[in-house]
Backbone as a printed PyTorch tensor [residue, N CA C, xyz], in Angstrom:
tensor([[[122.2300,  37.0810, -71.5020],
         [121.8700,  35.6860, -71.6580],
         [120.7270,  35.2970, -70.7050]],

        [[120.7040,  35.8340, -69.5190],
         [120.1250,  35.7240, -68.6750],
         [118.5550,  35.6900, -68.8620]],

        [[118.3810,  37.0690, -69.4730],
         [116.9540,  37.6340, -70.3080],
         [115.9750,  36.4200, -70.6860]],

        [[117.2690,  36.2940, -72.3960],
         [116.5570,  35.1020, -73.1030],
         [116.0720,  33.3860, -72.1080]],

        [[116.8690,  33.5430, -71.3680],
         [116.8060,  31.9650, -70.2740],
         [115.0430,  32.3960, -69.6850]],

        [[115.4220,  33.7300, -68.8060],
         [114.0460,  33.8500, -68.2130],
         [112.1820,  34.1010, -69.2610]],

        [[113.4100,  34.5790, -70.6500],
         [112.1410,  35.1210, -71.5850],
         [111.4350,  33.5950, -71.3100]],

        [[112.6010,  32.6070, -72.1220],
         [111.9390,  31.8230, -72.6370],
         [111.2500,  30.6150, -71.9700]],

        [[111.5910,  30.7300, -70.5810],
         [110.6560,  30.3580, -69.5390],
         [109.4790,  30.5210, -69.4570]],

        [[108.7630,  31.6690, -69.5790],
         [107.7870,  32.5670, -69.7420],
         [106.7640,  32.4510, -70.4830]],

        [[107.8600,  31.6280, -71.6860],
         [106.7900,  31.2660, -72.9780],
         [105.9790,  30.1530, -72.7380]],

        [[106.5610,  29.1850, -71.7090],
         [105.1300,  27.8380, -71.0940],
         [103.9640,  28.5060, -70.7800]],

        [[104.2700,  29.4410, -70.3090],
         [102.6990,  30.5960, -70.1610],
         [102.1240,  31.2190, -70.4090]],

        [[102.3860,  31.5400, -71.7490],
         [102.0900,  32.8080, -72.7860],
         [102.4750,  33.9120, -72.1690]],

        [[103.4640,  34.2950, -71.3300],
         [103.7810,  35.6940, -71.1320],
         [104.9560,  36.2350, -71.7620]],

        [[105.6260,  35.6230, -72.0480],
         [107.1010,  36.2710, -72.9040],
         [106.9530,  37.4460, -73.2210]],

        [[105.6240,  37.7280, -74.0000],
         [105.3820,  39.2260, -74.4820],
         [105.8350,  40.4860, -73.5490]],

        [[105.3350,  40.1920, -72.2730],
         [105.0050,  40.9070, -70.9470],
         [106.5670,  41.0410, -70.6060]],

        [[107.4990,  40.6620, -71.1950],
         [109.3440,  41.1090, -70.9760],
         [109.6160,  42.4190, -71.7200]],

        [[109.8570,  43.1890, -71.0950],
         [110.2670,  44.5090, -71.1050],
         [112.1600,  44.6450, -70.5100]],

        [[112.6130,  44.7790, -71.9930],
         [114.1730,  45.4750, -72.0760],
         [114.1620,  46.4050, -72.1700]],

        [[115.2110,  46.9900, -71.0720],
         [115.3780,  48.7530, -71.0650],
         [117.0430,  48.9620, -71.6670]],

        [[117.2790,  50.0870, -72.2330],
         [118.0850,  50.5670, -72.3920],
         [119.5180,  51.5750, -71.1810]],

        [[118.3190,  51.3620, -69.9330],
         [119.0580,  51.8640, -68.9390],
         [119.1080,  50.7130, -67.5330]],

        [[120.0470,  51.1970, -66.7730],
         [119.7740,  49.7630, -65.7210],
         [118.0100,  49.8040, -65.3040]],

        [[118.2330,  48.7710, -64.4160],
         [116.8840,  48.4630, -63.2970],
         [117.0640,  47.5080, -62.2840]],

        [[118.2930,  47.4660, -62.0330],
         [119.1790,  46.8940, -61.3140],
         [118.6270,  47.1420, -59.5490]],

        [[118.1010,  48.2840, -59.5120],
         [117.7990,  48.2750, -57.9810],
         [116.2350,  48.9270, -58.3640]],

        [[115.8070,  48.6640, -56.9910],
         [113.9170,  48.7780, -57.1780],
         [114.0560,  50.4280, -57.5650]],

        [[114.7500,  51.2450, -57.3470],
         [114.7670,  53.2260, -57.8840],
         [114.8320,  52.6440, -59.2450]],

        [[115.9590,  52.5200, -59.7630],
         [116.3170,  52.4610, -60.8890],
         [115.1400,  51.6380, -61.7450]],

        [[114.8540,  50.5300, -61.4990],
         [113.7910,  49.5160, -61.9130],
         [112.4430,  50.4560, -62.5720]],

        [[111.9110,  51.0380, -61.4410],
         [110.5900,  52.0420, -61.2210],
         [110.5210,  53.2070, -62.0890]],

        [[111.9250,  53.9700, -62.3800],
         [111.8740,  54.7980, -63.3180],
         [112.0890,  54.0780, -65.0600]],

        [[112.4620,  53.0690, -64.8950],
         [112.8010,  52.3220, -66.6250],
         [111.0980,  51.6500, -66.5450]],

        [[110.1310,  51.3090, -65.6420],
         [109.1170,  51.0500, -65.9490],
         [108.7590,  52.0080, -66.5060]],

        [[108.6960,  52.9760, -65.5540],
         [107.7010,  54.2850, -65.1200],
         [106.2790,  53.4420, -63.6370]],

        [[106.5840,  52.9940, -63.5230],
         [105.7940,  52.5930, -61.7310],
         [106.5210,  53.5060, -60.7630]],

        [[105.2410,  52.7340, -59.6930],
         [105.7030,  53.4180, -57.9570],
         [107.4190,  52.3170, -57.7360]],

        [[107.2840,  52.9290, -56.7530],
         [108.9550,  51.7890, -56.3630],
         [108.5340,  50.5880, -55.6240]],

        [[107.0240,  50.7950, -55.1940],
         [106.7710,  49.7470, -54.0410],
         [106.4070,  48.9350, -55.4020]],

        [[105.4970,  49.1410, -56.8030],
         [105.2930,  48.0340, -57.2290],
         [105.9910,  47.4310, -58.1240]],

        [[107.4500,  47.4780, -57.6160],
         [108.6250,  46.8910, -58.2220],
         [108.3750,  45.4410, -57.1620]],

        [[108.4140,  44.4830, -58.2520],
         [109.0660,  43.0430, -57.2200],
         [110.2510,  42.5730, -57.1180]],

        [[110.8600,  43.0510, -55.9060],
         [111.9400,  42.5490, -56.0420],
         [112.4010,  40.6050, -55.3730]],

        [[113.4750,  40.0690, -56.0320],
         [113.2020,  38.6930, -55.5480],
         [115.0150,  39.0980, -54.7060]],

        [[114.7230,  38.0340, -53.7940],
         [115.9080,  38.1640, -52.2140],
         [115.9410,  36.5570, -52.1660]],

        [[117.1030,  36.6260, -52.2880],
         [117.9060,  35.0480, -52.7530],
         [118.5010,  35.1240, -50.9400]],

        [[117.9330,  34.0310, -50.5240],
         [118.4730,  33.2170, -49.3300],
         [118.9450,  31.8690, -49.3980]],

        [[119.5010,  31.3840, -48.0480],
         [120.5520,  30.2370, -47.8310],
         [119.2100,  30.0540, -46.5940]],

        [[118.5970,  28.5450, -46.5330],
         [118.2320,  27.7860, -45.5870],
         [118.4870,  26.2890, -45.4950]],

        [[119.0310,  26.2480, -45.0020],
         [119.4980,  24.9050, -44.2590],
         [120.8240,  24.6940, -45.5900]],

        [[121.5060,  25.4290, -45.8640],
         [122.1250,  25.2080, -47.0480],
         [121.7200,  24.9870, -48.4130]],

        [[120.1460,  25.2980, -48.6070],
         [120.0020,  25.2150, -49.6570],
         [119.3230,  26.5570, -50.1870]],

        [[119.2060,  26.8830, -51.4310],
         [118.8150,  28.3950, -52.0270],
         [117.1470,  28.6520, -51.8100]],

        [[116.7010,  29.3660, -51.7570],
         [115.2640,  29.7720, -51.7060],
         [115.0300,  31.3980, -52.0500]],

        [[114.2960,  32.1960, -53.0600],
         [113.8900,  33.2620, -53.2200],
         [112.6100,  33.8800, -52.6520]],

        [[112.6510,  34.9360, -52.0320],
         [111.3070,  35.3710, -51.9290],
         [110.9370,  36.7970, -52.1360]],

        [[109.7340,  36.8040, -53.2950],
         [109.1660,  37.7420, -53.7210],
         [108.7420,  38.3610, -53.6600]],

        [[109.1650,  39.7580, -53.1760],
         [108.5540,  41.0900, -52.3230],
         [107.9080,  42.2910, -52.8330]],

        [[107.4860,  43.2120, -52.1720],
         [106.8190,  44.2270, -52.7770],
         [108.6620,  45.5790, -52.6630]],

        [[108.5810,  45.9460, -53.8010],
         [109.8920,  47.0670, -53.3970],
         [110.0140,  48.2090, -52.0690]],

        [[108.9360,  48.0280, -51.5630],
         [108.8230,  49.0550, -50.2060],
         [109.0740,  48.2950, -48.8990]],

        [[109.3740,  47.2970, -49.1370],
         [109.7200,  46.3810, -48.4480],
         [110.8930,  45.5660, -47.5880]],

        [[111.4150,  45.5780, -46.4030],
         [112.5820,  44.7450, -46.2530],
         [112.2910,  43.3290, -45.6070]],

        [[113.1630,  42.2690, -45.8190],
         [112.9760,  41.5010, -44.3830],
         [112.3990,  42.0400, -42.8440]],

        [[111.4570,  41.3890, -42.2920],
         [111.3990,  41.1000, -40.9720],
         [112.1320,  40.1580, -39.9180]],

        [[113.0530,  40.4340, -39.2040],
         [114.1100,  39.2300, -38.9910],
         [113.0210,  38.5170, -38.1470]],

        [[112.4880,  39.0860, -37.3480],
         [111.6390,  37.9820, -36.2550],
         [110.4360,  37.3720, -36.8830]],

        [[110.0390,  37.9380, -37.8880],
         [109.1110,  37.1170, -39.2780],
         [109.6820,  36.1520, -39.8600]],

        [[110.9060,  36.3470, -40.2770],
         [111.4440,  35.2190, -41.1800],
         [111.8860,  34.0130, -40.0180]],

        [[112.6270,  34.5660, -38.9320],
         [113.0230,  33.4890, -37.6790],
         [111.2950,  32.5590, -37.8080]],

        [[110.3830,  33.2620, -37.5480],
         [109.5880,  32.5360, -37.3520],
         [109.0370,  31.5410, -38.5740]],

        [[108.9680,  31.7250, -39.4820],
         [108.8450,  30.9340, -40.5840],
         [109.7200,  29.8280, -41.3870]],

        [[110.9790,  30.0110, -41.1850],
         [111.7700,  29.4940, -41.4930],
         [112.8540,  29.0090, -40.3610]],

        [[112.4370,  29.1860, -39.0580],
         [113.0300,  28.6860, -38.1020],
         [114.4590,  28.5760, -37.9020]],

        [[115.3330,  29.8360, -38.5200],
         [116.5810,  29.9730, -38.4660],
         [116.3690,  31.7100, -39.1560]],

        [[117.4690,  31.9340, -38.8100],
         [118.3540,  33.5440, -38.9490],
         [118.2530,  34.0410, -40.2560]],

        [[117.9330,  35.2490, -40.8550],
         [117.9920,  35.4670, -42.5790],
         [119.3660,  35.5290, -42.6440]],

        [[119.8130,  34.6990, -43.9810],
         [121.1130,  34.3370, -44.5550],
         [121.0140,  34.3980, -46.0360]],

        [[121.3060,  35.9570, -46.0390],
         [121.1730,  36.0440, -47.3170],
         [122.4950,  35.4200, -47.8670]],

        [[122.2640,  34.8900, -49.7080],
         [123.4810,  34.8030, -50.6670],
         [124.1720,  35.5850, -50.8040]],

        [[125.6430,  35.1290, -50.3990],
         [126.8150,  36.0330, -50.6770],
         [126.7860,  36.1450, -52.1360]],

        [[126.9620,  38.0400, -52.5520],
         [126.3520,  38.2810, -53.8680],
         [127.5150,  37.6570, -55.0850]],

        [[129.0260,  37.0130, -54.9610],
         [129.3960,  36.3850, -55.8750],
         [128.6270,  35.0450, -55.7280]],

        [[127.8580,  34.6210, -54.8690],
         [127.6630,  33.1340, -55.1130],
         [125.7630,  33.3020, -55.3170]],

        [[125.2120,  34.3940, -56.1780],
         [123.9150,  34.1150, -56.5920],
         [123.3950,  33.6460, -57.7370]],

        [[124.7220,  34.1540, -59.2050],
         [124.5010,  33.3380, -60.0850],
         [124.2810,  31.9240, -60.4570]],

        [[125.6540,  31.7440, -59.6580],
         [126.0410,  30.2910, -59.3380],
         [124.6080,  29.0010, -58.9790]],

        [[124.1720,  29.8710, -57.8950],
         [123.4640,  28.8890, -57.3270],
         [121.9410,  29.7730, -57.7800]],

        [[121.4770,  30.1810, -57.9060],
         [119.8920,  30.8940, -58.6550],
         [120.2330,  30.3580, -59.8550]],

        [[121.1880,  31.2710, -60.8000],
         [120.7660,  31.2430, -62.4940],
         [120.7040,  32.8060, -62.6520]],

        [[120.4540,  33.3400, -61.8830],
         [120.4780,  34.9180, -62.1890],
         [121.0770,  35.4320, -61.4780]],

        [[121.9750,  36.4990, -62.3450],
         [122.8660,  37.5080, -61.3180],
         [122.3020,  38.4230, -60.2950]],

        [[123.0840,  39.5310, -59.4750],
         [122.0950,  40.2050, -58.3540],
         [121.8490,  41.4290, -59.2050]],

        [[120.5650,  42.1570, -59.0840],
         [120.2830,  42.7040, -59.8540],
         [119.0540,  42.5030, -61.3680]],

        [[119.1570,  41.0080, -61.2290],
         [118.0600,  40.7970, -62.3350],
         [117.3080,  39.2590, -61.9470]],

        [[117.7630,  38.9670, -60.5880],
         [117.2330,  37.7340, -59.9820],
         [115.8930,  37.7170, -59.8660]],

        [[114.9280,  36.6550, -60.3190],
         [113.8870,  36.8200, -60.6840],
         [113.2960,  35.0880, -60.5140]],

        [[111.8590,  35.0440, -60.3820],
         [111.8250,  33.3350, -60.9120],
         [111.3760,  32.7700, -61.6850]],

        [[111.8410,  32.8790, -62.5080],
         [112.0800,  32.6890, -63.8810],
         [112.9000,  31.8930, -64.8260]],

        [[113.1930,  30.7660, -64.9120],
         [114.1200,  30.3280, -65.5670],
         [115.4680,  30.2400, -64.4050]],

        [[115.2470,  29.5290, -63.5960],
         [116.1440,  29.6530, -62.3450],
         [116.1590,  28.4100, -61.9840]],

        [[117.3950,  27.5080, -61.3750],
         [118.0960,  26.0440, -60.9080],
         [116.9020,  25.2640, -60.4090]],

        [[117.2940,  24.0870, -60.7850],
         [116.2200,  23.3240, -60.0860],
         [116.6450,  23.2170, -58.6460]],

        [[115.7610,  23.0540, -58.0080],
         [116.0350,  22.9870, -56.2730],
         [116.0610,  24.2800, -55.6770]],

        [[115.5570,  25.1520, -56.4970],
         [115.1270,  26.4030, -55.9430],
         [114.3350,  26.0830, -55.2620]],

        [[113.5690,  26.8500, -54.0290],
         [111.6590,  27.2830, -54.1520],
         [111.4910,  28.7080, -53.8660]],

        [[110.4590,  28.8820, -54.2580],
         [110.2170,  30.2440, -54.4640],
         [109.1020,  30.4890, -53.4550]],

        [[109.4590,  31.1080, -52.6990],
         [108.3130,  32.0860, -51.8610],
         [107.6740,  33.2530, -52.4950]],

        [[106.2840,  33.6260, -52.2760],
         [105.7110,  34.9510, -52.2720],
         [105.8430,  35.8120, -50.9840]],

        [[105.5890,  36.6270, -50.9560],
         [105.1920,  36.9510, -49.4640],
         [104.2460,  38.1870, -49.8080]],

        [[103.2000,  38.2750, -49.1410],
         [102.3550,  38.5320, -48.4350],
         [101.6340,  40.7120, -48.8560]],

        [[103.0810,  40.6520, -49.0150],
         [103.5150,  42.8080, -49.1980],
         [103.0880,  42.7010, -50.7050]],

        [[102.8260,  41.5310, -51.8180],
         [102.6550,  41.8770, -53.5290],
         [101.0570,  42.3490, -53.0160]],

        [[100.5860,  41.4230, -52.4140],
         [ 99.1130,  41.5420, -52.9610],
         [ 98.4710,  42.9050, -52.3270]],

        [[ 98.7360,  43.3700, -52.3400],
         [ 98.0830,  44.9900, -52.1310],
         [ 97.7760,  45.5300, -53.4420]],

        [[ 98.7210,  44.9650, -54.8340],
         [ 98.8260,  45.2780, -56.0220],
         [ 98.3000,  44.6670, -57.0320]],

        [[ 97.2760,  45.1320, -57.8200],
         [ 97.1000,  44.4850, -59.3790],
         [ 98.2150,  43.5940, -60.4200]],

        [[ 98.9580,  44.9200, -60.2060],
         [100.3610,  44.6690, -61.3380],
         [101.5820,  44.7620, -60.7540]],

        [[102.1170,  43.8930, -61.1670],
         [103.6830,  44.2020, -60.2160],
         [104.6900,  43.8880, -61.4880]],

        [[106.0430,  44.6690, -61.0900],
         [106.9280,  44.4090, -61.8350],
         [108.2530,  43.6880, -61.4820]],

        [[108.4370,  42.4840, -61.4780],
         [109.9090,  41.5020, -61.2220],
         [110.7430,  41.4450, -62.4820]],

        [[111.9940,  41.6220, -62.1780],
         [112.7090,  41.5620, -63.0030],
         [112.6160,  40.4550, -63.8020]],

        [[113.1870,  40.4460, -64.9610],
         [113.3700,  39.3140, -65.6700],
         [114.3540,  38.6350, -66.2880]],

        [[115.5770,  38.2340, -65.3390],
         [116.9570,  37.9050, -65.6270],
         [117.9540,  38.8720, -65.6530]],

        [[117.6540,  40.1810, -65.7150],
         [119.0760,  40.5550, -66.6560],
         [118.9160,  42.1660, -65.7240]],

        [[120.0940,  43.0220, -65.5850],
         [119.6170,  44.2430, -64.8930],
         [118.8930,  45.3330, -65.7940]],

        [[119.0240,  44.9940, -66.8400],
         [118.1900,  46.0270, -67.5440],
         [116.9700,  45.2020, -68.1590]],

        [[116.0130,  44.7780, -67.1630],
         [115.1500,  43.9220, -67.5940],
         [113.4620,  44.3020, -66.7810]],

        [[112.3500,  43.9700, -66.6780],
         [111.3490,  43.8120, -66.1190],
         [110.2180,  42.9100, -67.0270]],

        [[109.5090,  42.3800, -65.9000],
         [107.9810,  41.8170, -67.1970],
         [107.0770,  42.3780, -66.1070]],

        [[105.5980,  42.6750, -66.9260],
         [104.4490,  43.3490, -66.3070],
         [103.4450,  41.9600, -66.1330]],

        [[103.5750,  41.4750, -64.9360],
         [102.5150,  40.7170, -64.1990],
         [101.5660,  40.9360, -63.4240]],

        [[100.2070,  40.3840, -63.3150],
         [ 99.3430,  40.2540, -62.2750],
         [100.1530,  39.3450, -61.2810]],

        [[ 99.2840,  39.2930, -60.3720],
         [ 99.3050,  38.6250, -59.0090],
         [ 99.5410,  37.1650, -59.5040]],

        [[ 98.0020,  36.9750, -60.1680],
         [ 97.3860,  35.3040, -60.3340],
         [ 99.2300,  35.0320, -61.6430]],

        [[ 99.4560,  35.7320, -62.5500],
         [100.2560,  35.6390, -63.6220],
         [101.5120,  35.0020, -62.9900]],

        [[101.8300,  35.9540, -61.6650],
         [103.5540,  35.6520, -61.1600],
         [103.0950,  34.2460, -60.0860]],

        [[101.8250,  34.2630, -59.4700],
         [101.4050,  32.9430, -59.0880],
         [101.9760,  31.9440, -60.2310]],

        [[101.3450,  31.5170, -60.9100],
         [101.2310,  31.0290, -61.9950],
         [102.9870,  30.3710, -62.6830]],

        [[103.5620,  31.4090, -63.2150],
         [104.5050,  31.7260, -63.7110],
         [105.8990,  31.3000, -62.8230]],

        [[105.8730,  31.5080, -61.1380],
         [106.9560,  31.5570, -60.5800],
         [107.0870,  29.6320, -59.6550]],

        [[105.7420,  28.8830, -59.7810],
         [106.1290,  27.6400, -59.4590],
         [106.1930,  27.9700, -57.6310]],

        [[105.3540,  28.8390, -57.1510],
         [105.6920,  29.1220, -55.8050],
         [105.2820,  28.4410, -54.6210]],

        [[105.9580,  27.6950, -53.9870],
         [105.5130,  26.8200, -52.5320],
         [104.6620,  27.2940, -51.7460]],

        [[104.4440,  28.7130, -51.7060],
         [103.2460,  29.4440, -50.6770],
         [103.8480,  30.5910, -50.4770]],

        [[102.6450,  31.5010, -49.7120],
         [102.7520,  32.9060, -49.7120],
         [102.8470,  32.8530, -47.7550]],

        [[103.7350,  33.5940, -48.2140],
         [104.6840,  33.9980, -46.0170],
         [104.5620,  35.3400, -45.9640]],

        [[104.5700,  35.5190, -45.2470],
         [104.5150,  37.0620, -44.0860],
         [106.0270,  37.1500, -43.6230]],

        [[106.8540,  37.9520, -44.3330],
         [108.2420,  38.0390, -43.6720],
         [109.0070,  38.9980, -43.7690]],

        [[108.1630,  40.0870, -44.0920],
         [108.3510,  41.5340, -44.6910],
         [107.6150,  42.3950, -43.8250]],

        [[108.2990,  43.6500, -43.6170],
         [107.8040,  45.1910, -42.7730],
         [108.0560,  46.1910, -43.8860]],

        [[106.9620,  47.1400, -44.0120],
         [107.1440,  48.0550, -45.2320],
         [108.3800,  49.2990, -44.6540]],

        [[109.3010,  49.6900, -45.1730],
         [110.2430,  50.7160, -45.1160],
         [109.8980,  51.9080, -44.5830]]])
């Protein structure tokens, strides 16, 4: 269900096309990278946080983890990630196909900083057996994003 929510999000922008269903998971950035066929770094993965009690995603390059003293500094409190029964709930997408895309109002969506090394990146698109093939300017565009942060160290 998830899919169709994020497809049809997609379609305000003419990208719907760019949704790619796999027949196998893609549930984690390995798995993701081989149902593309990409690197693993240019998997995007999205990381559902809790600030100040409210939800916020931010959109990474797959080679990527949090920086705790990056994020302290930007967000001026501790990374708190979503406890993974409570991401549907409060995103719209389960863990595994969380994406921004067709996701709660009162989200915001961060970029950060680790995509743009890349032409094309791949973020899931709702569902674990899911991806869409975006540019940079496209997931700009597409994801409604408050600004691009530095809060990531590559693996």
């Amino acid at each position: 269900m998830s899919f169709e929510v994020a497809k049809e999000y997609l379609k305000k922008y003419g990208l719907e096309d760019k949704a790619m269903e796999f027949p196998v998971s893609s549930a984690t950035v390995k798995e993701a990278a081989k149902a593309v066929g990409c690197k693993e770094e240019e998997i995007a993965k999205t990381l559902s946080f809790l600030v100040d009690d409210k939800p916020i995603l931010i959109v990474v390059a797959g080679d990527c983890k949090i920086d705790n003293s990056k994020y302290k500094s930007e967000f001026h409190k501790k990374a708190k990630m979503i406890p993974f029964d409570d991401v549907e709930k409060l995103i719209g997408h389960g863990v595994g196909g969380v994406c921004p895309f067709g996701i709660k109002e009162g989200v915001t969506v961060y970029l950060d900083e680790s995509l743009k090394r890349f032409d094309t990146i791949y973020p899931a698109c709702g569902s674990q057996n899911s991806a869409v093939k975006l540019t940079i300017e496209e997931l700009e565009r597409a994801s409604n994003y408050k600004k691009w942060i530095d809060v990531c160290k590559i693996i």
